[in-house]
N, C-alpha and C positions, 0 to 999 in steps of 0.2 A: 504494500500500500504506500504510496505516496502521499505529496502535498496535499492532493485534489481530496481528499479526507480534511485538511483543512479548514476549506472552505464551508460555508455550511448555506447549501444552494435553496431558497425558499420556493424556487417554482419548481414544482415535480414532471417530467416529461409522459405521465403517461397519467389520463383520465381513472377516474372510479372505476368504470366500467374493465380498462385493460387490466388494473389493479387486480378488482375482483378476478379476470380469464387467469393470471397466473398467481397468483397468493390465494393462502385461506387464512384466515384468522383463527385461531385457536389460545384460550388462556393468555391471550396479552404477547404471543408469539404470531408472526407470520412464516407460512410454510412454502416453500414451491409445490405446485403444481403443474403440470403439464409442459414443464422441461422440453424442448426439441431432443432429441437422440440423443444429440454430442454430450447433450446434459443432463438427460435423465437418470442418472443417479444422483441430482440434488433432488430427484422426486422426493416427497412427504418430510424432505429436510429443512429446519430452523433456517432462515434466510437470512444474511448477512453476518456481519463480523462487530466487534464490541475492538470499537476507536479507542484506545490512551486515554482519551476524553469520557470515556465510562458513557459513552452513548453507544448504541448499536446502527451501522450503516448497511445498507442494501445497496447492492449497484445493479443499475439498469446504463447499459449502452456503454458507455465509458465515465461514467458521475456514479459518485456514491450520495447514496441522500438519506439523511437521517431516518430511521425506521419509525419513530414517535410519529412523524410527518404523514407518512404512509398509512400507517395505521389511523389516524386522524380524517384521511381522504379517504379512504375504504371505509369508513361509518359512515360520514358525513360530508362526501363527495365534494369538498374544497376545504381552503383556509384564508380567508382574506389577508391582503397582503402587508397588511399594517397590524396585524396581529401573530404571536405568538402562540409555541405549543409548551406546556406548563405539566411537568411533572407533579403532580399535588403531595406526595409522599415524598419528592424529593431526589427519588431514585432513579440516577437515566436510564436504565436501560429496565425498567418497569415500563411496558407499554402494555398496560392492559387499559384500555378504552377507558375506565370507570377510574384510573388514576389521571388522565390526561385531559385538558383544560383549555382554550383558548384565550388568553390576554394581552395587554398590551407589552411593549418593553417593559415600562415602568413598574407594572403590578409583578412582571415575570423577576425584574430584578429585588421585589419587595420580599415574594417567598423565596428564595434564593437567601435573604439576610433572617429570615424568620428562621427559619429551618438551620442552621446554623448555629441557632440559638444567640442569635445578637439580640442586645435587650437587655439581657441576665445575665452572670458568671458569679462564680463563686471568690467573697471575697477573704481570702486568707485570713487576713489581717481580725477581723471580726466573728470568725467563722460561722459565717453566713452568707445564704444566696441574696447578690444586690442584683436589682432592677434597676435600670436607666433607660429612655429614651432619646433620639437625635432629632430636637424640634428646632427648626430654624437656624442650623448653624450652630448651635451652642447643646449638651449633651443636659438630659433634666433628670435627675434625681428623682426613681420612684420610692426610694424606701431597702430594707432588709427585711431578710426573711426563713425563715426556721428551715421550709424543704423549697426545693426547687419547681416544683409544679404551679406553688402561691406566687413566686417571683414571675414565674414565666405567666398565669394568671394574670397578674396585673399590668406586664409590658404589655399582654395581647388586647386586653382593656380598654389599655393609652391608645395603643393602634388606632384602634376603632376612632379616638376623639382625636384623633394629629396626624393621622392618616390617612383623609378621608377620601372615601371611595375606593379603596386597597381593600385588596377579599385578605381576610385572615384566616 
């Protein structure tokens, strides 16, 4: 695999329809089907390869293109091109339909910092979980906290009110 794994191409070269002729879907995996000869022993095989980048890529022609994507247009036959595909759980190469999401940059880069547990950390010094949020340039002070579930609670809270319109 080369560069062209780099790239991460948003327009997919082949409709729903060719999708569905040669993929199945199954459990959050796509499968080949109906292989030409030269290839028929990727019949009923997992499609594509799992990128450094912890995504899984398929290639069609000479482009690999993220498998998340694919899977996204085999449900729901596009993706508008101003929007994102959003792993909810966080996991790339979790493509099962019911984890995957369409949003903006903005929101996609919000759970991306959620899910990392920004917000909260554990702080030494006190031994306790502290909460913070990033409002306006300057980092705000939610408080300490016994376990980490209540700290992460309350960052997710602030979200909702300094956050607004960001899915949590």
């Amino acid at each position: 695999m080369g560069n062209h794994l780099d790239m991460k191409p948003n327009k997919l070269p082949l409709s729903q329809a060719d999708i569905l002729n040669c993929l199945e879907y199954k459990d959050g995996a796509l499968i080949w089907k109906n292989k030409k000869a030269n290839l028929a022993r990727l019949n009923g095989k997992e499609a594509g390869v799992i990128h450094r980048s912890g995504y899984r890529f398929i290639k069609f022609g000479n482009q690999m293109y993220p498998a998340h994507r694919i899977v996204w247009v085999y449900h729901n036959g596009g993706i508008d091109d101003n929007l994102q595909i959003d792993h909810v759980n966080g996991i790339k190469n979790d493509n099962c339909i019911e984890n995957l999401r369409l949003v903006t940059a903005q929101q996609n880069c919000f759970n991306r910092s959620r899910l990392k547990a920004k917000g909260y950390t554990w702080n030494k010094a006190m031994n306790k979980w502290q909460a913070s949020i990033f409002v306006s340039g300057k980092n705000k002070f939610l408080g300490l906290f016994a376990n980490e579930k209540d700290a992460r609670n309350v960052y997710l809270d602030n979200c909702k009110i300094y956050h607004k319109g960001l899915s949590v």
